[in-house]
PDBQT receptor file of N, H, CA, C and O in Angstrom, charges set to zero:
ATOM      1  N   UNK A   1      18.981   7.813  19.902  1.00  0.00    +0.000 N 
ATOM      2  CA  UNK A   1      17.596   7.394  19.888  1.00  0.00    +0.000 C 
ATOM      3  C   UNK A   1      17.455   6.148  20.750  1.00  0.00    +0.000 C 
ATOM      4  O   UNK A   1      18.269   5.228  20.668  1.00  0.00    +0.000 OA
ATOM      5  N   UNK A   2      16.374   6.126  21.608  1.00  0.00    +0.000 N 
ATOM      6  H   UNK A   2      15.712   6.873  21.674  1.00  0.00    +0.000 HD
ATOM      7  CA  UNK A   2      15.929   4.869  22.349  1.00  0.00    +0.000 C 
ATOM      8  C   UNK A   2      15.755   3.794  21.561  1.00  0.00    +0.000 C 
ATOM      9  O   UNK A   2      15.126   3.781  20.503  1.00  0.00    +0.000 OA
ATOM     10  N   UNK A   3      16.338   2.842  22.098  1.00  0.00    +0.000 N 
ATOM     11  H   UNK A   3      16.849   2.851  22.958  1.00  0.00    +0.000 HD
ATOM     12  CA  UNK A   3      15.671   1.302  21.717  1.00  0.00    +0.000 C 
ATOM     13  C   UNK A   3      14.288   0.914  22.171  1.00  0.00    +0.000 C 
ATOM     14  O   UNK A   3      14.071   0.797  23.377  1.00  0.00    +0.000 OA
ATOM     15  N   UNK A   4      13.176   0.671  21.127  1.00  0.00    +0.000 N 
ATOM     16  H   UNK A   4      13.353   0.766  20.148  1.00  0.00    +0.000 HD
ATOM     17  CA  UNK A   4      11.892   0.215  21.921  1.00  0.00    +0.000 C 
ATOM     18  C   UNK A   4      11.655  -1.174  22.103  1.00  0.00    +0.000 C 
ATOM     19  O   UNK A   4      12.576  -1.972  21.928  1.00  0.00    +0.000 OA
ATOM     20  N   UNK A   5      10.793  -1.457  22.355  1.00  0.00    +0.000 N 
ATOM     21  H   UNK A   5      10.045  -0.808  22.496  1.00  0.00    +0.000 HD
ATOM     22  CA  UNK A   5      10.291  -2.575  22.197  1.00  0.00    +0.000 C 
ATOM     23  C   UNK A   5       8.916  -2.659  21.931  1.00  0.00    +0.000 C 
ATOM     24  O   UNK A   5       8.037  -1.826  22.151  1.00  0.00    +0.000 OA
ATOM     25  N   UNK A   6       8.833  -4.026  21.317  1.00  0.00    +0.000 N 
ATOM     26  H   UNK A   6       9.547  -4.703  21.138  1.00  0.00    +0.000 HD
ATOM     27  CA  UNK A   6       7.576  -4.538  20.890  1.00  0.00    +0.000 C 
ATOM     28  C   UNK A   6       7.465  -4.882  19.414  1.00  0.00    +0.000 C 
ATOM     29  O   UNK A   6       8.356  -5.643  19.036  1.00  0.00    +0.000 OA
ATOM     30  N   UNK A   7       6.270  -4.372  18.147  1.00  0.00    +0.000 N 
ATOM     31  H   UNK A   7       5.546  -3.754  18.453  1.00  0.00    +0.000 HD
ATOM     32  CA  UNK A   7       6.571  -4.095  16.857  1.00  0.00    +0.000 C 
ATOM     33  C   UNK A   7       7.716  -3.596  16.302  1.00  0.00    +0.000 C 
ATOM     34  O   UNK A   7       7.996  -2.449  16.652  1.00  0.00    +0.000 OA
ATOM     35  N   UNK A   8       8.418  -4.107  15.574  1.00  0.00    +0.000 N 
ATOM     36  H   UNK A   8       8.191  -5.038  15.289  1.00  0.00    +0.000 HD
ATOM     37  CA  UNK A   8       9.375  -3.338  15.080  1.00  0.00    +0.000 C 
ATOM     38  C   UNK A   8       8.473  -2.867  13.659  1.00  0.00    +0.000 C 
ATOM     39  O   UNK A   8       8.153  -3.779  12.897  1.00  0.00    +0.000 OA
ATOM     40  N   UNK A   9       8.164  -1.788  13.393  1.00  0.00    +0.000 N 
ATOM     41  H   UNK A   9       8.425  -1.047  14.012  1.00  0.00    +0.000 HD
ATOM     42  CA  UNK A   9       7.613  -1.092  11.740  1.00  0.00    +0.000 C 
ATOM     43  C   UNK A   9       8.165  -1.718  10.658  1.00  0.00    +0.000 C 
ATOM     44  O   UNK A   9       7.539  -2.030   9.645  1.00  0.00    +0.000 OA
ATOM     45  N   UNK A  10       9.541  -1.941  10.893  1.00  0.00    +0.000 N 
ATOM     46  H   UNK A  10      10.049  -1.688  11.716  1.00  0.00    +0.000 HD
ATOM     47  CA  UNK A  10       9.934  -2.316   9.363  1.00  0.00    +0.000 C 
ATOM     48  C   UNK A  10       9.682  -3.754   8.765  1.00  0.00    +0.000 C 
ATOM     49  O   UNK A  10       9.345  -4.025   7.612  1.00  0.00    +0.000 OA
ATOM     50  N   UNK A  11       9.985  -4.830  10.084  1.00  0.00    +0.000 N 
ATOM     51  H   UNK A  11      10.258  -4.610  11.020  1.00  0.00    +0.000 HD
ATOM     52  CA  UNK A  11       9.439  -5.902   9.999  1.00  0.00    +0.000 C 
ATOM     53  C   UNK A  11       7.983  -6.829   9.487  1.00  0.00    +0.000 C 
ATOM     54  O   UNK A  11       7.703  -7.889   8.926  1.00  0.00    +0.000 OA
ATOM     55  N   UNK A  12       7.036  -5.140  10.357  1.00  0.00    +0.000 N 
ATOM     56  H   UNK A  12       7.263  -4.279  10.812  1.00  0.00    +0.000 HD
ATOM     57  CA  UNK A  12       5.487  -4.975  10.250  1.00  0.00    +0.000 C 
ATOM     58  C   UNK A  12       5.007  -5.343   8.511  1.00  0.00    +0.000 C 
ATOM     59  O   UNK A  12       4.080  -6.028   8.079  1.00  0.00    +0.000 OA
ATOM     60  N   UNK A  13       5.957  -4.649   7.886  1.00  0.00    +0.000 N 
ATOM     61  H   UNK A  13       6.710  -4.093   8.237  1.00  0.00    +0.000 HD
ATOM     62  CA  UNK A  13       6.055  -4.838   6.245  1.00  0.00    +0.000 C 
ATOM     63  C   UNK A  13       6.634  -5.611   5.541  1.00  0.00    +0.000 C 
ATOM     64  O   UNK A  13       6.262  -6.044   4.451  1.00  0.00    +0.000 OA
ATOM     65  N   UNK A  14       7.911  -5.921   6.305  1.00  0.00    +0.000 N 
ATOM     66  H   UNK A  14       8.214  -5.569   7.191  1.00  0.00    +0.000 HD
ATOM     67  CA  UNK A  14       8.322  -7.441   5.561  1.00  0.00    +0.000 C 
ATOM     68  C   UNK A  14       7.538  -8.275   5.184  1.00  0.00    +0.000 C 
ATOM     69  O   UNK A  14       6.878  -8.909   6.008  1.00  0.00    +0.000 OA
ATOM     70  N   UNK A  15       7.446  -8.429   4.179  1.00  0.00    +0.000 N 
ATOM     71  H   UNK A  15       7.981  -7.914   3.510  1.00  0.00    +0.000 HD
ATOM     72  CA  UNK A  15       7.004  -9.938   3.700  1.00  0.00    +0.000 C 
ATOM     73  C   UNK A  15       7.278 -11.186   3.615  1.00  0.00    +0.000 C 
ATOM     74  O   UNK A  15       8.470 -11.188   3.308  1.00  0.00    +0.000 OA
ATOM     75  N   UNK A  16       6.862 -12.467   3.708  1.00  0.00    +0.000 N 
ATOM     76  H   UNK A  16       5.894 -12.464   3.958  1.00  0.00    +0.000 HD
ATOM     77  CA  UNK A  16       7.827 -13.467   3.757  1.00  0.00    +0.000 C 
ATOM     78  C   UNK A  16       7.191 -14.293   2.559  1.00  0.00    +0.000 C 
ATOM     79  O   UNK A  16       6.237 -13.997   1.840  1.00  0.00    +0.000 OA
ATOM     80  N   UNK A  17       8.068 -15.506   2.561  1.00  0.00    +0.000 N 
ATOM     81  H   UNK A  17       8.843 -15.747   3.145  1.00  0.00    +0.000 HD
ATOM     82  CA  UNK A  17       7.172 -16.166   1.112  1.00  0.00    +0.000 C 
ATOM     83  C   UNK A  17       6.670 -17.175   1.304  1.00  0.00    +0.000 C 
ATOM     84  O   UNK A  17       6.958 -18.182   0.657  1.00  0.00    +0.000 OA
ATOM     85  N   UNK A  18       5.364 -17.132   2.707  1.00  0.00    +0.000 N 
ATOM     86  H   UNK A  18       5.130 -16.315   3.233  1.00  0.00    +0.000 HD
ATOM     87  CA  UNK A  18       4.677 -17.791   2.196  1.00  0.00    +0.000 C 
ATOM     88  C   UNK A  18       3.385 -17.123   3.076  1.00  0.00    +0.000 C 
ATOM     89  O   UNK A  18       2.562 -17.738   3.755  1.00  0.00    +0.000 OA
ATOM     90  N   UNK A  19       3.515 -15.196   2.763  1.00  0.00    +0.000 N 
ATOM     91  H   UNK A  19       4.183 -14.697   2.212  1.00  0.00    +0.000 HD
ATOM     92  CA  UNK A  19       2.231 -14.731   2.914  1.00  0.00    +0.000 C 
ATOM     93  C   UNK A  19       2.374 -13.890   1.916  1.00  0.00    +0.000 C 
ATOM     94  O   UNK A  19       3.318 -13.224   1.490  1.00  0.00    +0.000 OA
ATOM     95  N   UNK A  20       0.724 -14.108   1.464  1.00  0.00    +0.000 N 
ATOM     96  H   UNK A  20      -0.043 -14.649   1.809  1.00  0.00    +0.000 HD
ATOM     97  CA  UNK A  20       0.312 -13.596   0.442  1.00  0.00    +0.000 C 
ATOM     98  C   UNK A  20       0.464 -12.283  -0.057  1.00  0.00    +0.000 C 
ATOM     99  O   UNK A  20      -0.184 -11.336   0.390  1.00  0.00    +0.000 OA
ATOM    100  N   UNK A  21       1.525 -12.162  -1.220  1.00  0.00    +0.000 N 
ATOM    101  H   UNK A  21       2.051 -12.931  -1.584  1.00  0.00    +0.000 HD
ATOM    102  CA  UNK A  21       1.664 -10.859  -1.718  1.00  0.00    +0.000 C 
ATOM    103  C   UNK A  21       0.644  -9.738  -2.080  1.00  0.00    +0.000 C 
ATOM    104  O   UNK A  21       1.020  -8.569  -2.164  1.00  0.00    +0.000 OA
ATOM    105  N   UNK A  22      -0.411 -10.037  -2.254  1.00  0.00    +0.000 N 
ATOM    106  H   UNK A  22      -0.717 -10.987  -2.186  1.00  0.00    +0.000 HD
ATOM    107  CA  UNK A  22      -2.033  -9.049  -2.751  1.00  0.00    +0.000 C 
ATOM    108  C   UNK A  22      -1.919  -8.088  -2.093  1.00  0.00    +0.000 C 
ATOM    109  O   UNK A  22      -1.997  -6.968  -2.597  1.00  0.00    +0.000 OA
ATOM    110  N   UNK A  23      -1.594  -8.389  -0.126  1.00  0.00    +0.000 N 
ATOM    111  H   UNK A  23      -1.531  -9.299   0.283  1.00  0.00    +0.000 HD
ATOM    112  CA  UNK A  23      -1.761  -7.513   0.696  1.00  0.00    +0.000 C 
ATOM    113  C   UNK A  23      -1.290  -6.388   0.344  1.00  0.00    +0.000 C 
ATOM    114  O   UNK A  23      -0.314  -6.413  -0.405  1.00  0.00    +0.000 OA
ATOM    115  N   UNK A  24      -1.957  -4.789   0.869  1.00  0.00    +0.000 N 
ATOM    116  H   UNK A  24      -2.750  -4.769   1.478  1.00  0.00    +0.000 HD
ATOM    117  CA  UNK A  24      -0.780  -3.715   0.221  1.00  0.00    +0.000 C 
ATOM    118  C   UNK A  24      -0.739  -3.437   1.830  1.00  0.00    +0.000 C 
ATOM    119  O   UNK A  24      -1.709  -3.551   2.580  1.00  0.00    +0.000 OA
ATOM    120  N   UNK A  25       0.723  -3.008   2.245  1.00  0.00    +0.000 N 
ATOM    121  H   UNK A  25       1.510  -2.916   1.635  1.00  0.00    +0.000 HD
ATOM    122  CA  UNK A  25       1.140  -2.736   3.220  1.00  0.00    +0.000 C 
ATOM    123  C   UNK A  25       0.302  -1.898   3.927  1.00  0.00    +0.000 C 
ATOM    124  O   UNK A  25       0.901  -1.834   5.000  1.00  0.00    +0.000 OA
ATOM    125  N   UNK A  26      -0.470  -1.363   4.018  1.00  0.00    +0.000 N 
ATOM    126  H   UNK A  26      -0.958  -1.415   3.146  1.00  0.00    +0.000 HD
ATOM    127  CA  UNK A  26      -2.000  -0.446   5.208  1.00  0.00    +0.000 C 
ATOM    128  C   UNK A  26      -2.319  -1.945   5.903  1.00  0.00    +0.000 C 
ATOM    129  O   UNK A  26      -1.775  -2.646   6.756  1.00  0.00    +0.000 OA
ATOM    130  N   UNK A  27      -3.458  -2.029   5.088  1.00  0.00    +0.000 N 
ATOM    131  H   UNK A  27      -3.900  -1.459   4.395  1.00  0.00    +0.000 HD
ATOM    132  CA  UNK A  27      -3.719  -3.923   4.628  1.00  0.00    +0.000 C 
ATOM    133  C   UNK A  27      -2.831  -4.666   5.971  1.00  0.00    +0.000 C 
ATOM    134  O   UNK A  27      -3.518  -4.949   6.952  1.00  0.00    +0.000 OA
ATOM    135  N   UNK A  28      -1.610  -4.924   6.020  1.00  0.00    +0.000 N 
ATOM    136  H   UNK A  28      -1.052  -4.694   5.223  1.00  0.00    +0.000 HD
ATOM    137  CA  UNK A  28      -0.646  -5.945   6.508  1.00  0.00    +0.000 C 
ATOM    138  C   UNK A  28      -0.354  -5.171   7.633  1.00  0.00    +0.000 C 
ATOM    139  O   UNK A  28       0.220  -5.898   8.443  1.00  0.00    +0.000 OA
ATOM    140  N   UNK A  29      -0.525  -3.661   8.202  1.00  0.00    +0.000 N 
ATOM    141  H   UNK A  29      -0.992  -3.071   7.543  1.00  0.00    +0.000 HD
ATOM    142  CA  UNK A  29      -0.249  -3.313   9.057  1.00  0.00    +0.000 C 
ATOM    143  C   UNK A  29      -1.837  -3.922  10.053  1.00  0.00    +0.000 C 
ATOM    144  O   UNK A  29      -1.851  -4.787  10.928  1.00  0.00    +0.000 OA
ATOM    145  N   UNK A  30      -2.522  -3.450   9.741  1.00  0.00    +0.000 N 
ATOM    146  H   UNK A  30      -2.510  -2.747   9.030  1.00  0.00    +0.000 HD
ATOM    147  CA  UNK A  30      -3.963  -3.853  10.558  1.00  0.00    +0.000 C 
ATOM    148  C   UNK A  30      -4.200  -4.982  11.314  1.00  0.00    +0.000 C 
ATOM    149  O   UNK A  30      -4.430  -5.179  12.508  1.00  0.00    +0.000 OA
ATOM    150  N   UNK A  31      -4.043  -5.962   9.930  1.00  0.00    +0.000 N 
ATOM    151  H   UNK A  31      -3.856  -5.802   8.960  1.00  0.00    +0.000 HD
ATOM    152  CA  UNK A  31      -4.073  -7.239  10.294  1.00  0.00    +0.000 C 
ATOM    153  C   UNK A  31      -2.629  -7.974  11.379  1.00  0.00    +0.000 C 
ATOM    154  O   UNK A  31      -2.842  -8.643  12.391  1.00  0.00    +0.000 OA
ATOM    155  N   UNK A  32      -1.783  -7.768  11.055  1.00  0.00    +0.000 N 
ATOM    156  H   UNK A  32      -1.609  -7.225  10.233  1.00  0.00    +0.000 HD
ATOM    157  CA  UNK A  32      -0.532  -7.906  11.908  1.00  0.00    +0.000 C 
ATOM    158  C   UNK A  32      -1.018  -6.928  13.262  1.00  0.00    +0.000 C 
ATOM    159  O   UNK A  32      -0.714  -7.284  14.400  1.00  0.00    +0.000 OA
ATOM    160  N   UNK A  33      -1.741  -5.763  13.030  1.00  0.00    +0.000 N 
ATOM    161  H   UNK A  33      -1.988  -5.474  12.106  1.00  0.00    +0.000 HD
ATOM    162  CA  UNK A  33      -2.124  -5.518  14.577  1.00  0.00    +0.000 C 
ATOM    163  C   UNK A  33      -3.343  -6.134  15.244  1.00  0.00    +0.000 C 
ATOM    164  O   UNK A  33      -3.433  -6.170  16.471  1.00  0.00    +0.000 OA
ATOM    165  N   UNK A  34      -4.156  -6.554  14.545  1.00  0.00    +0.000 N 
ATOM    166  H   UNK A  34      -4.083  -6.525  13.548  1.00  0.00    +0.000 HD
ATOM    167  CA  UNK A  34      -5.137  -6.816  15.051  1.00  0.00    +0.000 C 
ATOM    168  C   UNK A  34      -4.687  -8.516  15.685  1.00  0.00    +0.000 C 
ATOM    169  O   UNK A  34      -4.944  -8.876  16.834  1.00  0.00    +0.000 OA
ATOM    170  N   UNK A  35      -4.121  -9.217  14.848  1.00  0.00    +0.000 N 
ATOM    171  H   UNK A  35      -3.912  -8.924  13.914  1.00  0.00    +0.000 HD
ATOM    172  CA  UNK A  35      -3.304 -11.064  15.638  1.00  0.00    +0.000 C 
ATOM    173  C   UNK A  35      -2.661 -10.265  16.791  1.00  0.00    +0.000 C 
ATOM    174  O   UNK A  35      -3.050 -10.987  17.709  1.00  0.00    +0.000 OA
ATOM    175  N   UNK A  36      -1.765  -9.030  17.565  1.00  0.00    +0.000 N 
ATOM    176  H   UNK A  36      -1.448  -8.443  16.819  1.00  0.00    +0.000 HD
ATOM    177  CA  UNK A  36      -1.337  -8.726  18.151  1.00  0.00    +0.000 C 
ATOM    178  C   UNK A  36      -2.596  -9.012  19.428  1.00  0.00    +0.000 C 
ATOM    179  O   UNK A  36      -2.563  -9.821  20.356  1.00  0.00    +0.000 OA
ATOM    180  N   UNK A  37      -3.678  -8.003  19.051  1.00  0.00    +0.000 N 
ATOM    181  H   UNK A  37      -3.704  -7.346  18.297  1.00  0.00    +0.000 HD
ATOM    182  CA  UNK A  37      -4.403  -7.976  20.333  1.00  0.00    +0.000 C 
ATOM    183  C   UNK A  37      -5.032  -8.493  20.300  1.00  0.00    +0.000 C 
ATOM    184  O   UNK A  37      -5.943  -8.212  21.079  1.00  0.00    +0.000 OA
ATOM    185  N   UNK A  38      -5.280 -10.012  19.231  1.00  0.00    +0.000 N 
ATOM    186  H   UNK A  38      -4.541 -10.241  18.598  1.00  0.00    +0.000 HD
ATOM    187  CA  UNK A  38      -6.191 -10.721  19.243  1.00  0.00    +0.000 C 
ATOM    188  C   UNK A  38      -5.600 -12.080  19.584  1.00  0.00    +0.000 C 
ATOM    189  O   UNK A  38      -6.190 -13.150  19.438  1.00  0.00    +0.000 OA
ATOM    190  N   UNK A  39      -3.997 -11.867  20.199  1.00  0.00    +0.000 N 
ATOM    191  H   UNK A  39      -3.518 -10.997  20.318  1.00  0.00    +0.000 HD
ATOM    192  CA  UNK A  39      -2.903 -13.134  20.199  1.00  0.00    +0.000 C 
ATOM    193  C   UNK A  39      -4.065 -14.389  20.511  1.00  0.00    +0.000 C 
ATOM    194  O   UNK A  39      -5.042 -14.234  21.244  1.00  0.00    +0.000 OA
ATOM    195  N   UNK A  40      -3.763 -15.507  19.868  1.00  0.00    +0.000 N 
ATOM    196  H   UNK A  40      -2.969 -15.633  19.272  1.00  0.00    +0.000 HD
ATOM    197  CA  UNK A  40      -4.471 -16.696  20.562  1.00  0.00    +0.000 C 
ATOM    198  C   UNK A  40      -3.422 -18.226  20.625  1.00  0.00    +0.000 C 
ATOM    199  O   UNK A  40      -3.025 -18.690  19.556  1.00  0.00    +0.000 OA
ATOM    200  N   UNK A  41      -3.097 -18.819  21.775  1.00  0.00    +0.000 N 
ATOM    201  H   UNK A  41      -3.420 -18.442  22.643  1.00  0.00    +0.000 HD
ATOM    202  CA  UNK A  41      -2.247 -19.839  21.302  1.00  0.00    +0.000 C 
ATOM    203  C   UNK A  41      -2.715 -20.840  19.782  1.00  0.00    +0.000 C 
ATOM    204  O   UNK A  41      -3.769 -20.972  19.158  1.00  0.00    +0.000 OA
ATOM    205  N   UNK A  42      -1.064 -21.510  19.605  1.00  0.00    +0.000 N 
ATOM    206  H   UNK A  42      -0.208 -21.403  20.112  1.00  0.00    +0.000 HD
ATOM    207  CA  UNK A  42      -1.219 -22.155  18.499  1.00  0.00    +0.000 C 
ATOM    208  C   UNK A  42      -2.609 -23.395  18.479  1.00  0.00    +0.000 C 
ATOM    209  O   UNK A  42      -3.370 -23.450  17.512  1.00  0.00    +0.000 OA
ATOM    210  N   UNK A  43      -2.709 -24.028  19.311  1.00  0.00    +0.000 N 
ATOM    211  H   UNK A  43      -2.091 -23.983  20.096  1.00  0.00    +0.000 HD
ATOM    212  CA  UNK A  43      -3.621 -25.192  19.645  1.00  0.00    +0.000 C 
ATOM    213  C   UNK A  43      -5.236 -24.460  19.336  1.00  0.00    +0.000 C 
ATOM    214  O   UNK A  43      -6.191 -25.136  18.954  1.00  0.00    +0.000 OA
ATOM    215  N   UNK A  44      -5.304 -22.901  19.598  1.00  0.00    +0.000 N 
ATOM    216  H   UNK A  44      -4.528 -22.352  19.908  1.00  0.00    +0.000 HD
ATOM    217  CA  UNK A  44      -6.736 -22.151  19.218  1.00  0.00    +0.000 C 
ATOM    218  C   UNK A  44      -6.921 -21.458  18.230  1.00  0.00    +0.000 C 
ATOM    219  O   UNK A  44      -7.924 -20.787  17.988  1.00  0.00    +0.000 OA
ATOM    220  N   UNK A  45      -6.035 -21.563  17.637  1.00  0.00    +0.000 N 
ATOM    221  H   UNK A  45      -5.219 -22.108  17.833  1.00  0.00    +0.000 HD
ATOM    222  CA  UNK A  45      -5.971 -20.778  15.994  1.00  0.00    +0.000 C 
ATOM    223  C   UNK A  45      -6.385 -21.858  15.304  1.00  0.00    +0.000 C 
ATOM    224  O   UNK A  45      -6.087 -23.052  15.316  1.00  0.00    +0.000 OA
ATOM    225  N   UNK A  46      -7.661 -20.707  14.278  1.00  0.00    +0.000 N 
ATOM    226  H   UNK A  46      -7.903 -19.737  14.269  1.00  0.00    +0.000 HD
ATOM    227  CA  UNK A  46      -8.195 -21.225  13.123  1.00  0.00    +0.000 C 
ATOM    228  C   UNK A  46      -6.825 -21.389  11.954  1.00  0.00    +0.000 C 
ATOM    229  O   UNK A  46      -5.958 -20.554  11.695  1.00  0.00    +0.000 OA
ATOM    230  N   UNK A  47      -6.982 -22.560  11.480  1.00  0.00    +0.000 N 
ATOM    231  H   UNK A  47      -7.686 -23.238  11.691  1.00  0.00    +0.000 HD
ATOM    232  CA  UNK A  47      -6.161 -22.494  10.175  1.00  0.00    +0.000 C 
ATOM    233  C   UNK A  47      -6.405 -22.002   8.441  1.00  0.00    +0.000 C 
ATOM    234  O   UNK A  47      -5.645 -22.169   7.488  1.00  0.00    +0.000 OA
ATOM    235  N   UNK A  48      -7.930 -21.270   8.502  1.00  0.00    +0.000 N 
ATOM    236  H   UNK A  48      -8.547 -21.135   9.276  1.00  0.00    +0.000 HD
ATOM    237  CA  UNK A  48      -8.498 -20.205   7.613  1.00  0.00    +0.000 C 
ATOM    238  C   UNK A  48      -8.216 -18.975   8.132  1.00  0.00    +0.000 C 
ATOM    239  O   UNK A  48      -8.650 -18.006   7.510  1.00  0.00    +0.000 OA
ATOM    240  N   UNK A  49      -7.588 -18.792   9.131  1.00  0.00    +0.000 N 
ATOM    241  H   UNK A  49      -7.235 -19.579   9.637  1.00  0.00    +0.000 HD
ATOM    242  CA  UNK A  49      -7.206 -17.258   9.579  1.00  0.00    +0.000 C 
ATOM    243  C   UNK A  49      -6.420 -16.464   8.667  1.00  0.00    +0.000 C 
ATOM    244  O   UNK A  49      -5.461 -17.106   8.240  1.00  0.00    +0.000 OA
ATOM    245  N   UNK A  50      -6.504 -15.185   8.185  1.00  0.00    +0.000 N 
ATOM    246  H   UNK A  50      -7.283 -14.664   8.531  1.00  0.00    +0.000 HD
ATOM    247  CA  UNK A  50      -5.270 -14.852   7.285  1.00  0.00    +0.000 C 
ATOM    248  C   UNK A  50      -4.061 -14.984   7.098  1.00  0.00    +0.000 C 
ATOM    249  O   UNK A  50      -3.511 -14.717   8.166  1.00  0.00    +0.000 OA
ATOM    250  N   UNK A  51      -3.316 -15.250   6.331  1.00  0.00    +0.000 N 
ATOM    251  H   UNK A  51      -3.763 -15.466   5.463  1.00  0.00    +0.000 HD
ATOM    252  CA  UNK A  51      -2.212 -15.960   6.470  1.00  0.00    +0.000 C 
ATOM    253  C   UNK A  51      -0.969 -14.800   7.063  1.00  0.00    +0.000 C 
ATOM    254  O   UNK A  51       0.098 -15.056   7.621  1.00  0.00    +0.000 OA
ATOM    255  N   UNK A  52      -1.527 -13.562   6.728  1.00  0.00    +0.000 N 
ATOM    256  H   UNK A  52      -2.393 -13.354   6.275  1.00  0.00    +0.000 HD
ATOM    257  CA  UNK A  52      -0.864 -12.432   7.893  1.00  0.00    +0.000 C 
ATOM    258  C   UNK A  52      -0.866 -12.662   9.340  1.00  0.00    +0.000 C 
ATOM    259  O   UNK A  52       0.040 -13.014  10.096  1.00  0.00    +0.000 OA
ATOM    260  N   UNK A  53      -2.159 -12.365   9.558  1.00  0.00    +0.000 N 
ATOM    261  H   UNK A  53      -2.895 -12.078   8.945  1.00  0.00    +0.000 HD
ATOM    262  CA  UNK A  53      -2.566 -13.101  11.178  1.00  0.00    +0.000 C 
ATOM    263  C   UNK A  53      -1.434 -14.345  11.684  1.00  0.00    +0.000 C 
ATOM    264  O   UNK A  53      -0.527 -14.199  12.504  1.00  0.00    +0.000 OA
ATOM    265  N   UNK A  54      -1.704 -15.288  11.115  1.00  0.00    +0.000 N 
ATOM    266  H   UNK A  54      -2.440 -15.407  10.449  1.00  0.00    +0.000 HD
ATOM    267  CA  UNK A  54      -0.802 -16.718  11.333  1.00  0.00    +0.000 C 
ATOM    268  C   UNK A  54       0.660 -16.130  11.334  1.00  0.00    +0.000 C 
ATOM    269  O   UNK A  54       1.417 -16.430  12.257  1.00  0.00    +0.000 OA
ATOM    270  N   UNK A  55       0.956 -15.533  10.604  1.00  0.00    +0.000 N 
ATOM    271  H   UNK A  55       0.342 -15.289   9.853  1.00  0.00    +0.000 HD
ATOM    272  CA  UNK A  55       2.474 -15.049  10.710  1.00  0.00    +0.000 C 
ATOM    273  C   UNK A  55       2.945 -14.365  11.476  1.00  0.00    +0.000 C 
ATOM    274  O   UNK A  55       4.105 -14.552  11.844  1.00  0.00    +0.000 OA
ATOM    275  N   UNK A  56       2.186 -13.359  11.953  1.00  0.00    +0.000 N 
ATOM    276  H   UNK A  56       1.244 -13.207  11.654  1.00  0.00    +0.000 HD
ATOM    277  CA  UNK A  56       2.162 -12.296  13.113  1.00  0.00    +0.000 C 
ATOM    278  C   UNK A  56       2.206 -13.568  14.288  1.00  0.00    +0.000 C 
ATOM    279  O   UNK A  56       3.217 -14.070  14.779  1.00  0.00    +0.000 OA
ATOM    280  N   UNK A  57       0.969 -13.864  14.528  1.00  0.00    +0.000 N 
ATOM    281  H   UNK A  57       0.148 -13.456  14.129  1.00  0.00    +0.000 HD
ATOM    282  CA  UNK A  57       0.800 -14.728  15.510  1.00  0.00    +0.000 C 
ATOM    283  C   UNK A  57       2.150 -15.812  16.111  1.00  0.00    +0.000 C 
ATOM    284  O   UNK A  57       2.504 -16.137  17.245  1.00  0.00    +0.000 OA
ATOM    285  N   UNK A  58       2.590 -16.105  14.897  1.00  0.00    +0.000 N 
ATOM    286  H   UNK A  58       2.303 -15.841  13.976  1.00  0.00    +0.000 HD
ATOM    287  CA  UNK A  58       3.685 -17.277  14.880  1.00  0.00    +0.000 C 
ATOM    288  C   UNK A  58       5.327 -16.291  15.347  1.00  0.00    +0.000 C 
ATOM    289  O   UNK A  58       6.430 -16.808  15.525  1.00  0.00    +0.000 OA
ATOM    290  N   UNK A  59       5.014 -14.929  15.437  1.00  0.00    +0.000 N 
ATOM    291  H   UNK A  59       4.118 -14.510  15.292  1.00  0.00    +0.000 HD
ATOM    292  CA  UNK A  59       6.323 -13.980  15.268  1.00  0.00    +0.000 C 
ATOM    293  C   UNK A  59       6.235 -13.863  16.906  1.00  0.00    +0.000 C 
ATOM    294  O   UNK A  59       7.193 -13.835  17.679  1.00  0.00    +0.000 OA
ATOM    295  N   UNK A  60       4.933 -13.806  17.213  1.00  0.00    +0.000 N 
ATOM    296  H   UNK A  60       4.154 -13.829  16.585  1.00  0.00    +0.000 HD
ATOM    297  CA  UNK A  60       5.012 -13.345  18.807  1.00  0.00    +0.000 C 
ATOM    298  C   UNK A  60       5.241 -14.716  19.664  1.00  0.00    +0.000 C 
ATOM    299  O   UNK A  60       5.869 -14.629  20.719  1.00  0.00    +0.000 OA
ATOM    300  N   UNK A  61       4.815 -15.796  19.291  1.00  0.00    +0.000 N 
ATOM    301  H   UNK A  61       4.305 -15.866  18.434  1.00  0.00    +0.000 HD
ATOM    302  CA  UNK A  61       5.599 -16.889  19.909  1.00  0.00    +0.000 C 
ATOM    303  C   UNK A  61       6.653 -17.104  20.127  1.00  0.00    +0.000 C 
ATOM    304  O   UNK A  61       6.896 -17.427  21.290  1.00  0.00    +0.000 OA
ATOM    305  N   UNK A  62       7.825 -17.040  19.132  1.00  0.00    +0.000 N 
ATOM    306  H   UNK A  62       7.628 -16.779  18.187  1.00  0.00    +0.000 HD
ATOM    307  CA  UNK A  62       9.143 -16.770  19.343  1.00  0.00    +0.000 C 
ATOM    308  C   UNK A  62       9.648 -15.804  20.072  1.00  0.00    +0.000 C 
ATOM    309  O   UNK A  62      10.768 -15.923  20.568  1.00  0.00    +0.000 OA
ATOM    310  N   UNK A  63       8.745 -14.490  20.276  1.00  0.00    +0.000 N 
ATOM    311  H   UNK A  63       7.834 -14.393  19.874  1.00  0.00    +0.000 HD
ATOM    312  CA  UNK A  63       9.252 -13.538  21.445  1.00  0.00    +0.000 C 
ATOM    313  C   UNK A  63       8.449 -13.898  23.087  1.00  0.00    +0.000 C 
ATOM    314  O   UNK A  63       8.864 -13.366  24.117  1.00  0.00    +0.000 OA
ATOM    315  N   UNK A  64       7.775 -14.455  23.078  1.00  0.00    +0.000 N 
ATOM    316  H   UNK A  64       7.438 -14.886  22.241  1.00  0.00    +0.000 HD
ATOM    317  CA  UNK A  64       7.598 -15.229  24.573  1.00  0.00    +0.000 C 
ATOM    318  C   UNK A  64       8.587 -16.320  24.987  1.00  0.00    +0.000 C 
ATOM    319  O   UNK A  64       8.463 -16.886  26.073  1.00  0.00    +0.000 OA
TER     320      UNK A  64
């Protein structure tokens, strides 16, 4: 099987601890896609943004 790139799925669902468990994984996929195509640097991010968003957001920094 090919190696891809980009999202990894399984990650997409990881949770970490300090985003909010409520989410049910549909939920955490959306939002983790939507910070994707909605990337905005750190200096232009709202800090009421979902705390998914922020995490996503903060995941793709480390891959630039």
């Amino acid at each position: 099987m090919e190696k891809g790139y980009g999202m990894n799925t399984v990650l997409m669902v990881e949770r970490s601890a300090d985003v909010e468990a409520d989410v049910d994984p549909i939920d955490e996929i959306r939002l983790r896609t939507w910070a994707r195509r909605n990337y905005a640097p750190a200096s232009e991010r709202d800090e009421n943004w979902h705390p998914v968003i922020l995490d996503e957001m903060i995941r793709k920094d480390t891959e630039m």
